[in-house]
C-alpha positions as CSV (number, residue, x, y, z in Angstrom):
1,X,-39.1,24.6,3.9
2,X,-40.7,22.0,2.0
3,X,-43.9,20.2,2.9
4,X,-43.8,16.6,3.9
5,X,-45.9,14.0,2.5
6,X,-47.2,10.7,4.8
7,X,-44.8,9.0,2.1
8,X,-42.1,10.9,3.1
9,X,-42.7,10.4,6.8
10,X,-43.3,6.8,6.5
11,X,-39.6,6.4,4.3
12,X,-37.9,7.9,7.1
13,X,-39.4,5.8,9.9
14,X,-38.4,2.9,7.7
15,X,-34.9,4.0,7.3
16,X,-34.4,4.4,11.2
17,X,-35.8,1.0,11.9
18,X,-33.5,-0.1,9.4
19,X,-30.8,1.4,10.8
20,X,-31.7,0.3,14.4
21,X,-32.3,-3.1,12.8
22,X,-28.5,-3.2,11.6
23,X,-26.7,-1.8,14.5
24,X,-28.9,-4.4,17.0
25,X,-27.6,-7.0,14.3
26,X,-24.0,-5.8,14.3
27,X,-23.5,-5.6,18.1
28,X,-25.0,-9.3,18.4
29,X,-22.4,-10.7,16.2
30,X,-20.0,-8.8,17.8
31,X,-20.8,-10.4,21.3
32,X,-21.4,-14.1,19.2
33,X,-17.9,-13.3,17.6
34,X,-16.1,-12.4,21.1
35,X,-17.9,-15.3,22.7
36,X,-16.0,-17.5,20.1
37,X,-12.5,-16.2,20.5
38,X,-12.9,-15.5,24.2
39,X,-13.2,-11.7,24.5
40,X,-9.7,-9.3,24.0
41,X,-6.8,-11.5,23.7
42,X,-4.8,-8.6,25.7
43,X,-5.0,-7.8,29.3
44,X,-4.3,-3.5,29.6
45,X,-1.0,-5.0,32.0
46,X,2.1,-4.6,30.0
47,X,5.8,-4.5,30.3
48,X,6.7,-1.3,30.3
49,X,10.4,-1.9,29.5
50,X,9.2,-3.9,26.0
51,X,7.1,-0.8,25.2
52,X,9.6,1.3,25.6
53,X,11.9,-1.0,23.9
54,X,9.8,-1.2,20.7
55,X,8.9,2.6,20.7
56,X,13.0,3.2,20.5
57,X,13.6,0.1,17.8
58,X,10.6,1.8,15.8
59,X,12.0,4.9,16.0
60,X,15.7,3.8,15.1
61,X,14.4,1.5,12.3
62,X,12.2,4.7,11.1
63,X,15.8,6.9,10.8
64,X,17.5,4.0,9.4
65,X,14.7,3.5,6.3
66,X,15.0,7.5,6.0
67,X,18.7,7.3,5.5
68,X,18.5,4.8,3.4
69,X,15.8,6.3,0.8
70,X,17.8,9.8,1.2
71,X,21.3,7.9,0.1
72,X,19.1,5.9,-2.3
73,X,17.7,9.2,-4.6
74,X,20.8,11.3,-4.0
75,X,23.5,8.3,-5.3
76,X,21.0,8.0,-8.4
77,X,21.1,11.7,-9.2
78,X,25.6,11.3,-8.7
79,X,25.0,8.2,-11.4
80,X,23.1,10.2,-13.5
81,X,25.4,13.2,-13.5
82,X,28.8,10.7,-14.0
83,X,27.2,8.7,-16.6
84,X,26.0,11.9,-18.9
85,X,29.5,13.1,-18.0
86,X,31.4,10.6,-19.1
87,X,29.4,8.9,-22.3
88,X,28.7,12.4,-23.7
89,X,30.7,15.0,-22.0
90,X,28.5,17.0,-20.5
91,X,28.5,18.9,-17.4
């Protein structure tokens, strides 16, 4: 283990009270900031039937996107294949 010097000592106090500095900094602002906006814009209380709602259309748009990319590569691999077919005969 190596043997610390008063210099060494003294760079880490200054790097926790820098820390500590920074973090009381940050959480001021934080409360200044909510203060200006008015604290979370959201009450906890939702509909449940629009959560469920968006879960289902996220989930339908998700498929939908998945199709589409799947449709997407395999009609460009067809094209490929009909195009070397046709201009030079292969395949």
């Amino acid at each position: 283990m190596p043997i610390k010097r008063l210099e060494d000592i003294e760079r880490e106090k200054a790097e926790e009270r820098r820390e500590k500095f920074k973090k009381q900094i940050t959480e001021d602002a934080r409360e200044v900031i909510e203060g200006v906006i008015g604290g979370p814009r959201r009450d906890k209380k939702k509909n449940k039937v629009l959560d469920i709602f968006w879960g289902i259309l996220k989930v339908i748009l998700f498929v939908f996107l998945f199709i589409f990319m799947v449709n997407f590569v395999l009609a460009n691999i067809w094209l490929l294949k009909f195009f070397l077919r046709e201009l030079f005969g292969v395949g």
